[in-house]
ZATOR-965511 format. One record per residue: y, z, x of N, C-alpha, C, CB in turn; residue in one letter. Coordinates in pm, 1 decimal. Glycine has a CB too. Layout:
N
n_Y;n_Z;n_X;ca_Y;ca_Z;ca_X;c_Y;c_Z;c_X;cb_Y;cb_Z;cb_X;r
Y;Z;X;Y;Z;X;Y;Z;X;Y;Z;X;a
...
END
This chain:
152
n_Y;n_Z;n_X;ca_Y;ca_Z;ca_X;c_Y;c_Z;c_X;cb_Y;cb_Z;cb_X;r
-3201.0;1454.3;2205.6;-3096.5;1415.7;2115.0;-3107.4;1503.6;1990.2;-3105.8;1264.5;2080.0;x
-3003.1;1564.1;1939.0;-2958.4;1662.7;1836.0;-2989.1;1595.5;1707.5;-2802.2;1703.1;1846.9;x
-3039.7;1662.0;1571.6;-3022.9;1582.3;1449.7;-2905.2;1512.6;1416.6;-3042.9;1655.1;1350.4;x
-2805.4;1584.9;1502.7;-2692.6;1537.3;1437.1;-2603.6;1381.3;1484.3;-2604.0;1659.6;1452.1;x
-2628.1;1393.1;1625.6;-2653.0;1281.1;1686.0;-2726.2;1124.1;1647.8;-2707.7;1333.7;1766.0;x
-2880.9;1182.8;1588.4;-2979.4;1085.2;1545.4;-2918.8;1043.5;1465.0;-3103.4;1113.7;1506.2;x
-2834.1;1118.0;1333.1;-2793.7;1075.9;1232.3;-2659.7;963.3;1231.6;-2777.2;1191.3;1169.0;x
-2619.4;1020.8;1338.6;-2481.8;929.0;1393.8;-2532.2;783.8;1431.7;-2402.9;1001.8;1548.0;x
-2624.1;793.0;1520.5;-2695.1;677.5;1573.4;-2758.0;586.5;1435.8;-2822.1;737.3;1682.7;x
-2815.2;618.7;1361.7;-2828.6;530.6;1165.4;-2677.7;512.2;1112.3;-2924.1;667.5;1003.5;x
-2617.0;612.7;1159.0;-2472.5;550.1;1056.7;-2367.8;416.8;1140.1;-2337.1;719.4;1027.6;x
-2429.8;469.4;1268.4;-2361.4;340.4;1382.5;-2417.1;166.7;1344.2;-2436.8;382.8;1579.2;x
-2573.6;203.9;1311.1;-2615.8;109.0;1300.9;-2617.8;25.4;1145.4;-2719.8;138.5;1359.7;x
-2595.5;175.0;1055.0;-2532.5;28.8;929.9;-2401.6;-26.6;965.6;-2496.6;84.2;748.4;x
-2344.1;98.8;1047.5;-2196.7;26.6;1102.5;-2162.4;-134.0;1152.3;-2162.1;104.2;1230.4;x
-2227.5;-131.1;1217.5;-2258.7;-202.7;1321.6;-2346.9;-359.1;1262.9;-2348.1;-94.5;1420.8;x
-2413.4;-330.4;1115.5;-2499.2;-417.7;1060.2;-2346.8;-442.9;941.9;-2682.4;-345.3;1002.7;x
-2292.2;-387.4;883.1;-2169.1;-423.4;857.7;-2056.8;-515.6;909.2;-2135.6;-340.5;858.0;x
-2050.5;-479.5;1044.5;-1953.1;-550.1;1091.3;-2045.7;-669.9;1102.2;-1875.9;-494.0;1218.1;x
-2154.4;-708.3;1154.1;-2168.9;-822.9;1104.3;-2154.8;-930.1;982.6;-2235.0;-815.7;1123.4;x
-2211.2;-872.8;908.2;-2182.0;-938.5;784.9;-2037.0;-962.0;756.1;-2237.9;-863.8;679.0;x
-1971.5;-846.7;761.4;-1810.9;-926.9;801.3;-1774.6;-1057.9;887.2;-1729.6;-829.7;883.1;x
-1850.1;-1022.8;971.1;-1792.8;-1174.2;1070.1;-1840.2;-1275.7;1005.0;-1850.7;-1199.8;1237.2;x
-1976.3;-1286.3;965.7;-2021.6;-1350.4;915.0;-1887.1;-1421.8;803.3;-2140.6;-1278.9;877.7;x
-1919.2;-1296.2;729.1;-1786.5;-1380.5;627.1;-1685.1;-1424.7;655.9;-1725.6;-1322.1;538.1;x
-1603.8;-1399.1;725.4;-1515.2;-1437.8;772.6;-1550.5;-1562.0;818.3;-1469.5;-1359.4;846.8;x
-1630.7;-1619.4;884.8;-1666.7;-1710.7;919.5;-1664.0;-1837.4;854.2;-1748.8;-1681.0;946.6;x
-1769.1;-1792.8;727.8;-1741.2;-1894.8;659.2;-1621.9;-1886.5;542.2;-1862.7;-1928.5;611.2;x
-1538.1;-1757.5;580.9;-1409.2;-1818.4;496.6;-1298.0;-1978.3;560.5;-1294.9;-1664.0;494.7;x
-1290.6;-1888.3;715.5;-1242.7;-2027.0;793.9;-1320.3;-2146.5;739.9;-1271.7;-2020.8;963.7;x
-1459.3;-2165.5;727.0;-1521.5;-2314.1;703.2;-1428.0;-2343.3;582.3;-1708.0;-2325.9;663.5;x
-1433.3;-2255.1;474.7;-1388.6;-2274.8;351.9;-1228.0;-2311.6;343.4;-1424.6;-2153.5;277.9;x
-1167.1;-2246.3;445.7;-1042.9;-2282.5;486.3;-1018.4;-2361.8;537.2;-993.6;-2229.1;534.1;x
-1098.1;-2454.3;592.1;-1087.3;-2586.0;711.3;-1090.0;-2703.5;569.3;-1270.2;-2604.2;865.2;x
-1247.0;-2666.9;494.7;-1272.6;-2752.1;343.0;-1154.3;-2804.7;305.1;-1323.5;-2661.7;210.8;x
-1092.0;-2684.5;264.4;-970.9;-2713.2;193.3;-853.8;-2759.0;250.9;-936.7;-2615.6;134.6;x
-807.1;-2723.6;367.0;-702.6;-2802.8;425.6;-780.1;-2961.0;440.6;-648.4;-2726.8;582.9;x
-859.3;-2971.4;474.0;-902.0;-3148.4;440.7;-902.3;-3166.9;293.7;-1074.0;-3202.4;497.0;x
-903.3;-3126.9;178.2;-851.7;-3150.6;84.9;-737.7;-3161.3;28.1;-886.0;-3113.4;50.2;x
-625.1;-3060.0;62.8;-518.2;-3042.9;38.5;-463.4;-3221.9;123.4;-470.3;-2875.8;95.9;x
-488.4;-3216.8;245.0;-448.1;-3315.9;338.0;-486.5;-3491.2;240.5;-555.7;-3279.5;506.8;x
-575.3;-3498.2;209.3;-601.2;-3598.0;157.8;-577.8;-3622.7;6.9;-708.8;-3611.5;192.9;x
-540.8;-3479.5;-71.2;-434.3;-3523.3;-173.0;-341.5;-3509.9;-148.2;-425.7;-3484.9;-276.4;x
-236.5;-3487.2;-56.2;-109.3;-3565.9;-6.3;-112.6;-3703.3;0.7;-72.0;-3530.1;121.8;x
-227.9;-3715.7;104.4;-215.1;-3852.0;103.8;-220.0;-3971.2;19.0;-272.0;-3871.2;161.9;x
-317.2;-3951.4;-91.9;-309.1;-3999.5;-214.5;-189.1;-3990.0;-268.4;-391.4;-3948.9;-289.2;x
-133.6;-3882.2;-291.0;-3.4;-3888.0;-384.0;136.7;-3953.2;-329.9;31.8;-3739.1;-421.4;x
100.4;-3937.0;-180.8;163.1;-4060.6;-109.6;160.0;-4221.1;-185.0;79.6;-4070.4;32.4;x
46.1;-4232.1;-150.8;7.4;-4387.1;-209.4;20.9;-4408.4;-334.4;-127.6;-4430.9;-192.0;x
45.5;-4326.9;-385.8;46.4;-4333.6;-544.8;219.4;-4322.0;-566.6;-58.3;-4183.5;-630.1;x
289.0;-4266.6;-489.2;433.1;-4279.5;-479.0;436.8;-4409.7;-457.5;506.9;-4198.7;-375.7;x
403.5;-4470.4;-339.2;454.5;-4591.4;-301.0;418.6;-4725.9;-381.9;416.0;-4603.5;-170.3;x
306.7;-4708.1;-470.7;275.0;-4793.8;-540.4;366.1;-4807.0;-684.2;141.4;-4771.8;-550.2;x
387.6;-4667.2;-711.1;496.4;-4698.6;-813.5;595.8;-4729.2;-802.0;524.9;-4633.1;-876.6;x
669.4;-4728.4;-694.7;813.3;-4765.3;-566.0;795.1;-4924.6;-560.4;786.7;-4681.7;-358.4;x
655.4;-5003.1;-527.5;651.0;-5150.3;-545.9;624.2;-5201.4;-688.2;546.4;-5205.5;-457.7;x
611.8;-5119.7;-785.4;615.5;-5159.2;-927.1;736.2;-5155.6;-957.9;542.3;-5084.6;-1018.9;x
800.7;-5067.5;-947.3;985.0;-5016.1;-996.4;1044.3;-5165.1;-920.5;1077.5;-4807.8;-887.6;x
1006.4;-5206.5;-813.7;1120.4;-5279.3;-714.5;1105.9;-5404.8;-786.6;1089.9;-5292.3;-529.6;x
995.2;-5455.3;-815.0;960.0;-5585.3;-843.4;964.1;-5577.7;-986.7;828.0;-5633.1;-783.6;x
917.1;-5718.0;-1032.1;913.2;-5757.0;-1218.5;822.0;-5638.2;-1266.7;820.3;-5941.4;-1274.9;x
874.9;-5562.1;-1365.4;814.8;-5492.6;-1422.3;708.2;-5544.2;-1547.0;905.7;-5417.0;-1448.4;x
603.0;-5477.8;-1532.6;459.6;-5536.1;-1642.6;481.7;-5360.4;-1724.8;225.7;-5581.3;-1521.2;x
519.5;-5333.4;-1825.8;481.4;-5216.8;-1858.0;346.8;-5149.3;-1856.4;518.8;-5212.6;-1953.5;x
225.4;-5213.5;-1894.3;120.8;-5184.2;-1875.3;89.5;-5114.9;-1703.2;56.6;-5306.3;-1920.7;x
107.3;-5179.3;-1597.5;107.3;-5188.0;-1495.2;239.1;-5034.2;-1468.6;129.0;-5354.7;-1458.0;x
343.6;-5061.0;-1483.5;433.1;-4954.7;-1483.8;347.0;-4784.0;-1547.5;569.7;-5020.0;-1592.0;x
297.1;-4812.8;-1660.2;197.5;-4665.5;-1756.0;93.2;-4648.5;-1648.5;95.5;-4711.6;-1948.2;x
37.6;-4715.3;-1573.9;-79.8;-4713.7;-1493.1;-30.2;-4654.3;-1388.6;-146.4;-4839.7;-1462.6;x
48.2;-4696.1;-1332.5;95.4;-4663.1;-1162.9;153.8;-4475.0;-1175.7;279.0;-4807.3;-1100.3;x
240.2;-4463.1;-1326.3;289.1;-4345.5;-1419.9;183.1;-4236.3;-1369.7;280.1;-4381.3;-1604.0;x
66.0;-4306.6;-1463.0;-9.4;-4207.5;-1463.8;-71.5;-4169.1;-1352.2;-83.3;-4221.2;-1543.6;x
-132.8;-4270.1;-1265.3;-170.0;-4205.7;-1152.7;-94.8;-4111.6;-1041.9;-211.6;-4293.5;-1099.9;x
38.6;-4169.7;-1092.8;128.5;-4062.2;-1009.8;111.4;-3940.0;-1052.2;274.6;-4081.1;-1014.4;x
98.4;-3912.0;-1174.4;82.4;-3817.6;-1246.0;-88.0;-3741.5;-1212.6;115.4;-3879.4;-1391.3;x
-129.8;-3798.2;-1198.2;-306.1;-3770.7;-1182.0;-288.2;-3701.0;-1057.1;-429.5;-3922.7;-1165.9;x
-257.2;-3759.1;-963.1;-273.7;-3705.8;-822.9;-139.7;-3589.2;-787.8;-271.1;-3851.5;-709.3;x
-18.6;-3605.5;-841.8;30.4;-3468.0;-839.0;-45.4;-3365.1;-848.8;108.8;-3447.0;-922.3;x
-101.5;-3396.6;-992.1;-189.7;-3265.6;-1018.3;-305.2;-3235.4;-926.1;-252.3;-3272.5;-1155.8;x
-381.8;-3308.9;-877.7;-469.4;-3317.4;-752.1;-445.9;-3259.4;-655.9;-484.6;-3419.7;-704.3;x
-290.4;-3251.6;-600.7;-229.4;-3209.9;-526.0;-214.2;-3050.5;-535.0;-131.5;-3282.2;-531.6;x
-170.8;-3068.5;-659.8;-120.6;-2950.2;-671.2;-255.2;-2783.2;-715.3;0.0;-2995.0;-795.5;x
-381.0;-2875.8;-775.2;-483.7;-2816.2;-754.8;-516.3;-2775.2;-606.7;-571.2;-2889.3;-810.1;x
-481.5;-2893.8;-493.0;-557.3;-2850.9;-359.6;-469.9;-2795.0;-297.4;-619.8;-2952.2;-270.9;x
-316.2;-2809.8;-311.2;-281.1;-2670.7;-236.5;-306.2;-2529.3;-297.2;-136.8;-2669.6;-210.6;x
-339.8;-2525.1;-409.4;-338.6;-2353.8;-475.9;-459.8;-2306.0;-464.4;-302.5;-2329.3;-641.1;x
-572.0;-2448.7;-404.0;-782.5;-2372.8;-324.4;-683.1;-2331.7;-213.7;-985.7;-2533.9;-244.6;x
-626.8;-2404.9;-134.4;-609.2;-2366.5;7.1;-513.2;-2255.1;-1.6;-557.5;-2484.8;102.2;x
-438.3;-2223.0;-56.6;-369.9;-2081.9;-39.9;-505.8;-1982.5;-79.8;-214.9;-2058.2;-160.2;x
-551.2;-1967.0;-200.1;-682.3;-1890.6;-206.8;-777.2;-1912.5;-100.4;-751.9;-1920.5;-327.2;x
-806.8;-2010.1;-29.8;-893.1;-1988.1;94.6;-806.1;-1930.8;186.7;-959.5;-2115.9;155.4;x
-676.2;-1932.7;204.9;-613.4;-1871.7;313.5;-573.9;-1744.3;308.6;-516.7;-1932.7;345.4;x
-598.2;-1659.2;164.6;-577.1;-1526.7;116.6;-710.8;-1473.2;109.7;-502.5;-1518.6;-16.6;x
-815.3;-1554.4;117.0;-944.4;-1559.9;197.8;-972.6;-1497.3;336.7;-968.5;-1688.0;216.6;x
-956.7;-1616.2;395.7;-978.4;-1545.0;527.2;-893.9;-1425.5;571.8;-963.2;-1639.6;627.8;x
-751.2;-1404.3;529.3;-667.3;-1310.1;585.9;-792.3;-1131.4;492.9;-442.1;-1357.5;512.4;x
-785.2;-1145.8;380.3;-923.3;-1053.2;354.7;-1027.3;-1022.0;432.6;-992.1;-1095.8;266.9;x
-1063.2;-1171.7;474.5;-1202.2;-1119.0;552.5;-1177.8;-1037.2;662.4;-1290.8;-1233.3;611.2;x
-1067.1;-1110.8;710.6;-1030.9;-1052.5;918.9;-960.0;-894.9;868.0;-840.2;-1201.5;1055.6;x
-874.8;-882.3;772.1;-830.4;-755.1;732.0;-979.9;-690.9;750.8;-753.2;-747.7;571.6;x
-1144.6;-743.5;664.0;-1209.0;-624.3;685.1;-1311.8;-652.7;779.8;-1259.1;-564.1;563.7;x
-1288.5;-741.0;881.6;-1359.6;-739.0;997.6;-1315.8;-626.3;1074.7;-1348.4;-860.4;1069.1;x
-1153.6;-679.5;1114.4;-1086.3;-553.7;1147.0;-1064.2;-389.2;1114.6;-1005.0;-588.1;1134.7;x
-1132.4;-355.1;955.6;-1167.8;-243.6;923.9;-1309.9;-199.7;950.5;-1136.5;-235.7;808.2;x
-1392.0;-296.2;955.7;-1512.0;-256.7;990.9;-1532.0;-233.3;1144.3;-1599.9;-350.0;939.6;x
-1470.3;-287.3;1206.1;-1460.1;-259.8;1374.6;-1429.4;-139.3;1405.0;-1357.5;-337.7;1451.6;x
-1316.0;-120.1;1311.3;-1237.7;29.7;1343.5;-1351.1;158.3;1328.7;-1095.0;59.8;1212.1;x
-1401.0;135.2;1211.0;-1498.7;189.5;1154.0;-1622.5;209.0;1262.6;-1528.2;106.9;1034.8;x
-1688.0;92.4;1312.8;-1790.5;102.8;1409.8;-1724.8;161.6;1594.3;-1862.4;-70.5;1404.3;x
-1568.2;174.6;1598.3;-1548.2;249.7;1725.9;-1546.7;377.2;1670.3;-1418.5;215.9;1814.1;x
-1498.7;427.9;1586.1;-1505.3;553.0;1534.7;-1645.3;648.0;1570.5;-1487.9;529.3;1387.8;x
-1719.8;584.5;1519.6;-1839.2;643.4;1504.8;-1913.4;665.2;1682.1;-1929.6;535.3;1390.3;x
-1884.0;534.4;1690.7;-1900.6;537.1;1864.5;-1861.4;622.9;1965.6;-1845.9;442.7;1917.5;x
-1710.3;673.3;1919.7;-1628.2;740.8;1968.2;-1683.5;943.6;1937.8;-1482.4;670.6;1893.5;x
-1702.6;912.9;1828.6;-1767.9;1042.2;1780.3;-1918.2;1083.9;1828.9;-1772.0;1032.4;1629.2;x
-2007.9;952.8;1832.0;-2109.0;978.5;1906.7;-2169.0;1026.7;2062.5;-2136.3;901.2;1884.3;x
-2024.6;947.1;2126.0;-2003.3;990.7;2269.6;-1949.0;1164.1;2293.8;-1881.6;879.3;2330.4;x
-1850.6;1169.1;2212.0;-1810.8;1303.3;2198.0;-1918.5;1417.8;2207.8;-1746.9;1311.3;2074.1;x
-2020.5;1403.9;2082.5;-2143.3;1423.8;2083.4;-2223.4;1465.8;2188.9;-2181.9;1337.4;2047.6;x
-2264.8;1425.1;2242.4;-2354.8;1377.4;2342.0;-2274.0;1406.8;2474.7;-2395.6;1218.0;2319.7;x
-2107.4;1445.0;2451.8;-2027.0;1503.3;2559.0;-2089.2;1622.2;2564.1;-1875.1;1513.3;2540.3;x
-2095.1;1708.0;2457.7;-2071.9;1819.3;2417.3;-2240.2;1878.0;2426.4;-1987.5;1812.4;2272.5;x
-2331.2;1777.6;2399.7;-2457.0;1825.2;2444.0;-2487.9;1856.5;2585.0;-2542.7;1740.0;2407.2;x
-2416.2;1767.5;2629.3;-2485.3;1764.7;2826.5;-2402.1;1883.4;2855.6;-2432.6;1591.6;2969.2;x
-2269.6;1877.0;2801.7;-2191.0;2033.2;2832.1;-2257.5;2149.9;2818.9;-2077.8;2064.6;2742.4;x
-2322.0;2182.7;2721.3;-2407.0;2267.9;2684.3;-2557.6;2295.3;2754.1;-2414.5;2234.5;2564.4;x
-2600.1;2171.1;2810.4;-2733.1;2184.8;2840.7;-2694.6;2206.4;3002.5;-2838.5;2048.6;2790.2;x
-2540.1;2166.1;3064.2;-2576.8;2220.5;3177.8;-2460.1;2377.9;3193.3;-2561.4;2085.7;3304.7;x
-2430.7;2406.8;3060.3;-2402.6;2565.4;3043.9;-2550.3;2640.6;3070.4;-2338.5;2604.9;2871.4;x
-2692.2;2602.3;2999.1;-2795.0;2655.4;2961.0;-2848.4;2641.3;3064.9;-2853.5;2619.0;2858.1;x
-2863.5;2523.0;3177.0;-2866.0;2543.2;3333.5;-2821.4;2629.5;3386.6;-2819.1;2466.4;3400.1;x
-2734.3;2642.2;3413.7;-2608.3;2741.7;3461.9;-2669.5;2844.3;3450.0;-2468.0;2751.3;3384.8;x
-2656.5;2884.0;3339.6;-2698.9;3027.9;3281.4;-2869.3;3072.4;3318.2;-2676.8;3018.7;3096.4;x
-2984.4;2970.8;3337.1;-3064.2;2982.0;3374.7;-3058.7;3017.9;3487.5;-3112.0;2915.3;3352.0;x
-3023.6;2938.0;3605.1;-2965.1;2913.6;3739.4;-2940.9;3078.3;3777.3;-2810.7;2804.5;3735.6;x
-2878.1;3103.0;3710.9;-2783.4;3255.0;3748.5;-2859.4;3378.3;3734.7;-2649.2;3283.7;3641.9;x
-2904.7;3329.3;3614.6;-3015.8;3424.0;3568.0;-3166.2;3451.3;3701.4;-3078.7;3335.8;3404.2;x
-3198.4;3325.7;3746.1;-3322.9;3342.2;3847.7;-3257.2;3382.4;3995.5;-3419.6;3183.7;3860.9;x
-3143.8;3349.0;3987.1;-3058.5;3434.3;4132.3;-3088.2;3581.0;4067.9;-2837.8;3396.6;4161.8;x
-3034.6;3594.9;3990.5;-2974.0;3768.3;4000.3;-3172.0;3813.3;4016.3;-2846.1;3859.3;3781.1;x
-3255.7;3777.8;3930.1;-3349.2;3817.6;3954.1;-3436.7;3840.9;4127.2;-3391.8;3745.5;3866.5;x
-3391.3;3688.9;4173.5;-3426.6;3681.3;4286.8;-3395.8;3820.3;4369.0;-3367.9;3564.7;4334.0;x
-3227.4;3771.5;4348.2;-3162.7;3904.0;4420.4;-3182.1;4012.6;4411.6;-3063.0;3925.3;4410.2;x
-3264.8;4088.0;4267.2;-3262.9;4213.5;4267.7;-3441.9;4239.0;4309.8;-3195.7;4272.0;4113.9;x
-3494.5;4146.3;4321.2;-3645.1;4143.2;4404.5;-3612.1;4198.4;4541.9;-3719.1;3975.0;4425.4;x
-3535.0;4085.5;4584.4;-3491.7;4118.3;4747.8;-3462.8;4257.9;4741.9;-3348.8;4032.5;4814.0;x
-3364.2;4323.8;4689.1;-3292.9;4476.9;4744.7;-3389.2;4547.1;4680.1;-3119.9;4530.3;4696.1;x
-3527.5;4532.6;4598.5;-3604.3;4669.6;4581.2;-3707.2;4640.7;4684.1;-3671.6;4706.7;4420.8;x
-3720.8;4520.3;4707.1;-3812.1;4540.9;4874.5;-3756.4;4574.5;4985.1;-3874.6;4421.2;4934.3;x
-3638.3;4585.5;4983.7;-3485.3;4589.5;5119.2;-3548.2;4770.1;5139.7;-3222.2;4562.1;5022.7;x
-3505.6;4789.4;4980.5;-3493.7;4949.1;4974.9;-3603.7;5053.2;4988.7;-3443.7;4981.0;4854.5;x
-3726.0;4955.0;4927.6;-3871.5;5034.8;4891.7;-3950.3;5020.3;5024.4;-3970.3;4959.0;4750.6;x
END
C-alpha cells in the first residue's frame, strides 16, 4: 500500500468516526424531538381544559374572582403553549440539521471510499504493468539464450 493510499485510509477513518457522531446526533435530536412533541401535546391539552373551564364559568353565575382565575389560567397556558410549540419547531429545525449533516458526512465518507478504491485501482494496474514488463523482459532474455545456443 502507497503513502498515499495509507493516508486516505486515516482520512476515511476520521471520516467514518464523523459520520458517527453525526448519527449519534441526530439521534438524540429525534429523542429531543419526540421530548417536545410530548410537550407541545400536553400543552394543548391543558389549554384545552383551561378553555373549557372558562366556557363553564362564562355559562353559569358568574363569581368575578373565579372568572380573573379561570382568565388567567387561560392566559398562563396559552403561553405554555405557545412556548412548546416554538421548543418543538427548534427541535424539528434540529433534527432536519442533523440528517442534513449525517447526509453530508456520508457523502463525504463515499467520496473518500470512492477515491480510495480508485487508488488501489490504479496500483494493481501498475503492479501488473511492472509484471508484464518483468514477464516480457525474462522471455526476451530467455529467448535470446535459446538462439545464441541455436547458433553457437
Amino acid at each position: 500500500m502507497t503513502l498515499r493510499r495509507k493516508k486516505m485510509k486515516k482520512v476515511l477513518e476520521i471520516r467514518e468516526r464523523t459520520l458517527q457522531e453525526r448519527a449519534v446526533m441526530l439521534s438524540q435530536a429525534h429523542e429531543g424531538r419526540a421530548a417536545a412533541q410530548e410537550q407541545a401535546s400536553s400543552a394543548v391539552t391543558h389549554l384545552q381544559q383551561a378553555a373549557e373551564y372558562r366556557q363553564q364559568i362564562a355559562s353559569g353565575a358568574v363569581d368575578i374572582a373565579s372568572w380573573i382565575d379561570a382568565e388567567q389560567w387561560l392566559i398562563h397556558r396559552s403561553r405554555q403553549n405557545n412556548v412548546a410549540q416554538t421548543h418543538l419547531q427548534g427541535a424539528e429545525a434540529q433534527v432536519a440539521q442533523a440528517f442534513d449533516e449525517v447526509i453530508e458526512a456520508r457523502s463525504n465518507v463515499k467520496r473518500i471510499e470512492l477515491l480510495d478504491r480508485r487508488l488501489a485501482d490504479q496500483e494493481a494496474r501498475q503492479l501488473d504493468r511492472l509484471d508484464q514488463k518483468a514477464s516480457d523482459e525474462h522471455a526476451q532474455r530467455k529467448f535470446t539464450m535459446l538462439r545464441r545456443t541455436e547458433s553457437g
